[in-house]
C-alpha positions in Angstrom: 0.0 0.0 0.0 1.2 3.3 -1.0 0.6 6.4 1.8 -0.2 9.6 1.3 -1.2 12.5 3.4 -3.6 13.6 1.0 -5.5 11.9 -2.0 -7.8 14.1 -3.9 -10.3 12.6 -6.4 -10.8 14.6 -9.6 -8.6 16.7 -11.8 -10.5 19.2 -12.6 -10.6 22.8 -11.6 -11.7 21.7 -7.6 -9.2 18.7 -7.8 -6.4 20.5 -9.8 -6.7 23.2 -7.4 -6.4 21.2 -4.0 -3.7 19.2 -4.6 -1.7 22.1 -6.3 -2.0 23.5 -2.8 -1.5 20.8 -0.5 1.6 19.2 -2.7 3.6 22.8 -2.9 3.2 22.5 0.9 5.5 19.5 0.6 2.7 16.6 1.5 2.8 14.1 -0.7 -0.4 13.7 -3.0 -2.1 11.5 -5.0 -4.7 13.1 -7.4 -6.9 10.6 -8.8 -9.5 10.7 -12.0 -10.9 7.9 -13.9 -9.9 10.1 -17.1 -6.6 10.5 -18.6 -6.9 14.2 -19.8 -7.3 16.2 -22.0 -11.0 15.1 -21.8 -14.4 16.6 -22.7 -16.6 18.0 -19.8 -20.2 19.4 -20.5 -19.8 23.3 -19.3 -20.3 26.8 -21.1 -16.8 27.5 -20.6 -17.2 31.2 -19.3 -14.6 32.3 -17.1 -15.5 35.2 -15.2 -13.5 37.7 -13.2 -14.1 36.1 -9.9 -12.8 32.8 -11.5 -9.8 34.6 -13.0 -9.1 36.0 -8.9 -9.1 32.8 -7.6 -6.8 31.3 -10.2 -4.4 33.7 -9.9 -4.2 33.6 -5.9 -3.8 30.1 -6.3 -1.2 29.3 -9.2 0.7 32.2 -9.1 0.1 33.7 -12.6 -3.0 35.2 -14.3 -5.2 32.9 -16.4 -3.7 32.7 -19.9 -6.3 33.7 -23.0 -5.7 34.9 -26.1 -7.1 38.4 -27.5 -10.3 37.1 -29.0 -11.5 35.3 -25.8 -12.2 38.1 -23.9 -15.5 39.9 -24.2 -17.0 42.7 -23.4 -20.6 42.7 -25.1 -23.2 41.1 -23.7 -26.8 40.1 -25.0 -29.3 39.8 -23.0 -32.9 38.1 -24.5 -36.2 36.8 -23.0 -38.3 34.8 -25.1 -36.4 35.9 -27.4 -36.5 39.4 -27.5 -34.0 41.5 -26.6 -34.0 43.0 -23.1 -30.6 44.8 -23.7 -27.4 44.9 -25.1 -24.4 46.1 -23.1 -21.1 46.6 -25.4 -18.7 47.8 -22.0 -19.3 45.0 -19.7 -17.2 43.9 -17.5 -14.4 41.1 -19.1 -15.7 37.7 -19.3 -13.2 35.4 -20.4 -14.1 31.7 -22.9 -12.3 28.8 -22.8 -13.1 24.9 -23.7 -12.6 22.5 -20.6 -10.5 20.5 -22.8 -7.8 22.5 -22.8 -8.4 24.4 -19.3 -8.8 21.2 -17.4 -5.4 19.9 -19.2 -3.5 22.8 -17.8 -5.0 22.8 -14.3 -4.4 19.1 -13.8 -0.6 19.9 -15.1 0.0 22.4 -12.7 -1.0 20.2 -9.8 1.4 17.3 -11.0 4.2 20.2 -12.0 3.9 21.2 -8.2 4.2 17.5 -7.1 0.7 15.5 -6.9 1.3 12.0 -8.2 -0.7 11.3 -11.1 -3.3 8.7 -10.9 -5.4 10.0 -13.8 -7.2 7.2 -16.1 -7.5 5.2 -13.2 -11.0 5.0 -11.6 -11.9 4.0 -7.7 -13.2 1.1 -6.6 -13.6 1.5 -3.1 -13.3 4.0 -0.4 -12.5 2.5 3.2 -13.4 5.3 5.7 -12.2 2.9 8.6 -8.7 2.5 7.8 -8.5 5.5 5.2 -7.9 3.9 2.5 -8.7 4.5 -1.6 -8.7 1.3 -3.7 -8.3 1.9 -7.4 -9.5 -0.8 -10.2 -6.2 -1.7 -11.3 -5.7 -3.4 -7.8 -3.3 -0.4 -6.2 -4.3 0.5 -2.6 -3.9 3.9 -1.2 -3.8 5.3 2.6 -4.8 8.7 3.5 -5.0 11.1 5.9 -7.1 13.5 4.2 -9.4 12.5 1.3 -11.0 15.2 -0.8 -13.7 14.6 -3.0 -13.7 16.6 -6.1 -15.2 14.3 -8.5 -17.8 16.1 -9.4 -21.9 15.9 -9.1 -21.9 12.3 -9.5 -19.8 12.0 -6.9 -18.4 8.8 -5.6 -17.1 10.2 -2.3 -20.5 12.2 -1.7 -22.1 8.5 -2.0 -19.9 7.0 0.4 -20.4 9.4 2.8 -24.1 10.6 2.6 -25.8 7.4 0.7 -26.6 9.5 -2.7 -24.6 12.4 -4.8 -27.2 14.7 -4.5 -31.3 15.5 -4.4 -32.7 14.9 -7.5 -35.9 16.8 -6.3 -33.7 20.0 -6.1 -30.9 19.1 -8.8 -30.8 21.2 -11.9 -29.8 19.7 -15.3 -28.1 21.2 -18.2 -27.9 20.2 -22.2 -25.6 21.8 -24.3 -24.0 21.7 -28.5 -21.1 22.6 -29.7 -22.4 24.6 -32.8 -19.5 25.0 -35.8 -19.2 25.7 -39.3 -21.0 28.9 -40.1 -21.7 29.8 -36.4 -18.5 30.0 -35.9 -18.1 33.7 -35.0 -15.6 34.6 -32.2 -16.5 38.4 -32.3 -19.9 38.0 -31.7 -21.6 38.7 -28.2 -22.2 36.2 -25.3 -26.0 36.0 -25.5 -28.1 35.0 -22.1 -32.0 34.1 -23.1 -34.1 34.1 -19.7 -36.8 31.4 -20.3 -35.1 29.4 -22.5 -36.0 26.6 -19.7 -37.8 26.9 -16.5 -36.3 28.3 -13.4 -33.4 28.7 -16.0 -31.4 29.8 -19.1 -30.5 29.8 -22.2 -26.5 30.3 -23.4 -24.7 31.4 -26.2 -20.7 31.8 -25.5 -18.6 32.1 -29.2 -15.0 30.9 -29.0 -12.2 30.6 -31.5 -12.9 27.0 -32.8 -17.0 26.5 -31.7 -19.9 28.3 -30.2 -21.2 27.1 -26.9 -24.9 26.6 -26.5 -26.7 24.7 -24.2 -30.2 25.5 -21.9 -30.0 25.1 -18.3 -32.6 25.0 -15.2 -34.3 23.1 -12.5 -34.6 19.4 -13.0 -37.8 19.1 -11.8 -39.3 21.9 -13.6 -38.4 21.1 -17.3 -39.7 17.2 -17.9 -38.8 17.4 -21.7 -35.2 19.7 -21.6 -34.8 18.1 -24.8 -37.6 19.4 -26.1 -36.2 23.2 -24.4 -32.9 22.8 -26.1 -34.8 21.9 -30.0 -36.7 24.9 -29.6 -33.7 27.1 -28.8 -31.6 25.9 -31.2 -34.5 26.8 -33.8 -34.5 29.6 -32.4 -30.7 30.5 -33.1 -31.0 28.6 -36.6 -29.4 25.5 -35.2 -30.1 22.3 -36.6 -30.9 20.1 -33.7 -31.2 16.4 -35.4 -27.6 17.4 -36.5 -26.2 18.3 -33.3 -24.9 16.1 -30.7 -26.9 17.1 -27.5 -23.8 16.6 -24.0 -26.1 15.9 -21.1 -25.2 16.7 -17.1 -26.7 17.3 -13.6 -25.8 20.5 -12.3 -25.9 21.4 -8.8 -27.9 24.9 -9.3 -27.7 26.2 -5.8 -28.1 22.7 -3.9 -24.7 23.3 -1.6 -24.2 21.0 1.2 -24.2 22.7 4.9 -21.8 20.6 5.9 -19.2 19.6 3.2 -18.0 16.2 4.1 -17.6 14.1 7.5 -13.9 14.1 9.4 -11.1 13.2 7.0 -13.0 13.4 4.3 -14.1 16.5 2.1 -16.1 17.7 -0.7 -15.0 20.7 -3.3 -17.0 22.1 -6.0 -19.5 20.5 -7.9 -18.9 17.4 -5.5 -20.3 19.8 -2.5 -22.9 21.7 -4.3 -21.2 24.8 -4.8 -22.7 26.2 -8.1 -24.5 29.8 -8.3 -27.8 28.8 -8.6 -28.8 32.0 -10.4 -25.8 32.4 -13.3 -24.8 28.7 -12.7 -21.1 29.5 -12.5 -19.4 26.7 -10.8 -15.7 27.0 -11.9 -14.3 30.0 -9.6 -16.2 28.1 -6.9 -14.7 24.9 -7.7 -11.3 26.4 -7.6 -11.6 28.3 -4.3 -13.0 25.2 -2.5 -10.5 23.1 -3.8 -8.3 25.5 -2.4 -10.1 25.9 1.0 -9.8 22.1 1.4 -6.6 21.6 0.2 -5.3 24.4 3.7 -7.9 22.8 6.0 -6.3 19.2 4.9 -2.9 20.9 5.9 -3.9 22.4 9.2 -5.7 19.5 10.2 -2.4 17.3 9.8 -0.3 19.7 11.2 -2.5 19.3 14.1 -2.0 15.6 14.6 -6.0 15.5 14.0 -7.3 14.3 10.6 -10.6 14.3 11.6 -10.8 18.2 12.3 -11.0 18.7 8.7 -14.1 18.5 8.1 -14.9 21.1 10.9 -12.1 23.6 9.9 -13.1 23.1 5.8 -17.0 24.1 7.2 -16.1 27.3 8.8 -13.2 28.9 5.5 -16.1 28.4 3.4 -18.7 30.1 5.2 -18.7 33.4 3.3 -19.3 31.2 -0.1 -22.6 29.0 2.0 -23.8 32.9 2.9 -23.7 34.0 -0.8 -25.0 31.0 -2.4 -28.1 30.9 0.5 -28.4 34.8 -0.4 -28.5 33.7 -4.5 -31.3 31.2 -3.6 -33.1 33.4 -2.4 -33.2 35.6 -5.1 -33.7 32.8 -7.8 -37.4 33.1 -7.5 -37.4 36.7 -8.4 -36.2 36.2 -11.7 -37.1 32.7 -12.8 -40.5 31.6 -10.7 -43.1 31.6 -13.6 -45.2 34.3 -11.7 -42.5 36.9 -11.4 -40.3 36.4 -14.4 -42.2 38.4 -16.7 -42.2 41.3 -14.5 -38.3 40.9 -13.8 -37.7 41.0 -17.6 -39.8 43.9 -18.4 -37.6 45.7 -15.0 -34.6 44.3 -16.7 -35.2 45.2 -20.1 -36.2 49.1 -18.6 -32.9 49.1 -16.1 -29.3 49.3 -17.4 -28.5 49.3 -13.6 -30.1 46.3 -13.0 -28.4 44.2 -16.1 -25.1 46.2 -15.0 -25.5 44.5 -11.7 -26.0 41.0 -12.9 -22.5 41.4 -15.4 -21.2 42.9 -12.3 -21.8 39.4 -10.0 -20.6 37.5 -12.8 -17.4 39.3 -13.0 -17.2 39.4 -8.9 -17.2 43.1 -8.5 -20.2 43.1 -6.2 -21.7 40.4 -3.8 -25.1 38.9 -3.5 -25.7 41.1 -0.5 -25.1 44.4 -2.1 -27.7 43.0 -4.7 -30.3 41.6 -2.3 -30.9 45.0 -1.1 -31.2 46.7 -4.1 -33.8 43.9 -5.3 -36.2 44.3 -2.1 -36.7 47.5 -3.0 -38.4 46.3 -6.4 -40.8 43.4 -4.9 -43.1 45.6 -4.5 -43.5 46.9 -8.5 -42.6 43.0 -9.7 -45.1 41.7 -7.9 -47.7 44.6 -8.8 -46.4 43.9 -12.2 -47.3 40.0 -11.9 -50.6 40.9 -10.6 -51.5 43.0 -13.7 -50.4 40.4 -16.3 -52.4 37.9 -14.6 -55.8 39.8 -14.8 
């Protein structure tokens, strides 16, 4: 049996993150994924300034892009009309996971993590703390993080099931080419495209992203979302090839893991359940874990992971509960159509939402600007209903 102090399942941006951080401490790490990478991942591929903060603070370097990926003009569209278009937004940043997730997992085995991708798990052992991969290898820990996504093998272990699938959101997405291919034009956002949702549009050098997004349990038929959109946008649907994925929109766990054992990113819940960003997240949990993992060794106490983990990412619980509840405001079929008519009326509003994204304000700053308009939304729900 090999021994490490920490094993970390899942190389992507959580996984890459936390055992970047715990190895360049000196601990020896194992980073585990059942894929050898490069390898695809369903995601819009927006990187947004908070992202971009968090990679920087925690490989050293800004986030490398190339001219044409960064964007400034946004579309915003419900039902299909336009509700805005913004041409100074704040930089959002595309990239494909392909390559991204490539050069996060090589940072993390560049600063000492021993690779174990393309091997998958075939059993955890919380008693004696060990990870047992297919190929037959067994591997102690002292700290196990769980980064392996919303399907997540480590949130079984510990809690029975990955997630809620009353409250799990699901996503479908294309990679539209050949004459949509046009990395100048604008990221477009389409409120409605699904229910308690969105629609995407996010051009990049070699493809266009485009997928809809929402609640699970409110779209039965997201296929049937995602055709219409793509008519919509001119989009051949029986030509496309549809990437499916459960997305945690919002659904964070209060308490990320049990003693020795942790949970980062889409593993823990930690997606904005409003824009559905999940990568900056990912990355600052991983990274969150990755120090508790360190302190809690230090300490001689494994087991006080879990509890030192729970209280660094308290700030990120408070903003996600905030987002949550906001999320009715602009997607609950009674209020929507008033929040798109206030949105379509209010540069200041749709400034606010580009400003989240790009993490120059937080949900609380927007919380209190938004009670203030409950009172015309919901007069303005009232009216289209009679």
């Amino acid at each position: 049996m090999q021994s490490f102090d920490v094993i970390v399942i899942g190389a992507g941006p959580a996984g890459a993150a936390a055992a970047h951080v715990a190895a360049r401490t000196g601990l020896r790490v194992a980073l585990i994924d059942r894929k050898t990478f490069p390898r695809e991942k369903l995601c819009g591929g927006l990187i947004t300034g908070r992202a971009r903060g968090h990679y920087a603070e925690i490989f050293g370097h800004a986030m490398p892009f190339e001219p044409q990926d960064y964007k400034t003009t946004v579309d915003f569209r419900y039902h299909g009309q336009s509700l805005g278009l913004i041409e100074d937004a704040p930089v959002l940043c595309t990239t494909m996971r392909w390559d991204m997730d490539a050069m996060l997992c090589g940072h993390a085995l560049a600063a000492g993590a021993q690779d174990f991708t393309g091997q998958a798990v075939a059993e955890i052992d919380r008693d004696i703390r060990t990870v047992t991969l297919k190929g037959g290898a067994v591997l102690g820990y002292g700290v196990l993080i769980g980064a392996d996504g919303v399907n997540s093998q480590v949130a079984r272990v510990l809690f029975g099931q990955p997630f809620e699938r009353a409250r799990i959101g699901f996503g479908l997405e294309i990679e539209a080419r050949g004459a949509h291919i046009d990395p100048a034009a604008p990221i477009r956002i389409d409120l409605a495209a699904a229910q308690w949702g969105y629609g995407w549009v996010f051009p990049k050098r070699c493809s266009t992203t485009v997928g809809v997004g929402g609640l699970l349990s409110e779209n039965p038929d997201m296929k049937r979302a995602m055709s219409d959109y793509c008519d919509r946008l001119g989009i051949d649907a029986a030509e496309a090839s549809f990437k499916g994925q459960f997305l945690p929109f919002g659904d964070f766990r209060t308490v990320p893991g049990q003693g020795a054992e942790l949970l980062a990113g889409d593993a823990a819940g930690l997606v904005d359940p409003i824009t559905g960003e999940g990568i900056g997240y990912a990355m600052q949990s991983g990274q969150l874990a990755a120090k508790a993992a360190i302190a809690a060794l230090s300490a001689g106490h494994p087991e006080s992971a879990v509890m030192r983990y729970r209280r660094a990412l308290r700030p990120v619980h408070r903003a996600l509960h905030m987002a949550r509840l906001i999320r009715p405001v602009i997607f609950s079929p009674a209020l929507e159509p008033g929040f798109a008519r206030a949105f379509q009326r209010s540069s200041t509003l749709r400034r606010d939402y580009l400003r989240l994204m790009a993490g120059e304000v937080e949900y609380g700053q927007i919380l209190a600007r938004l009670v203030l308009r409950l009172p015309r939304l919901g007069l303005m729900a009232l009216r289209a209903r009679l």
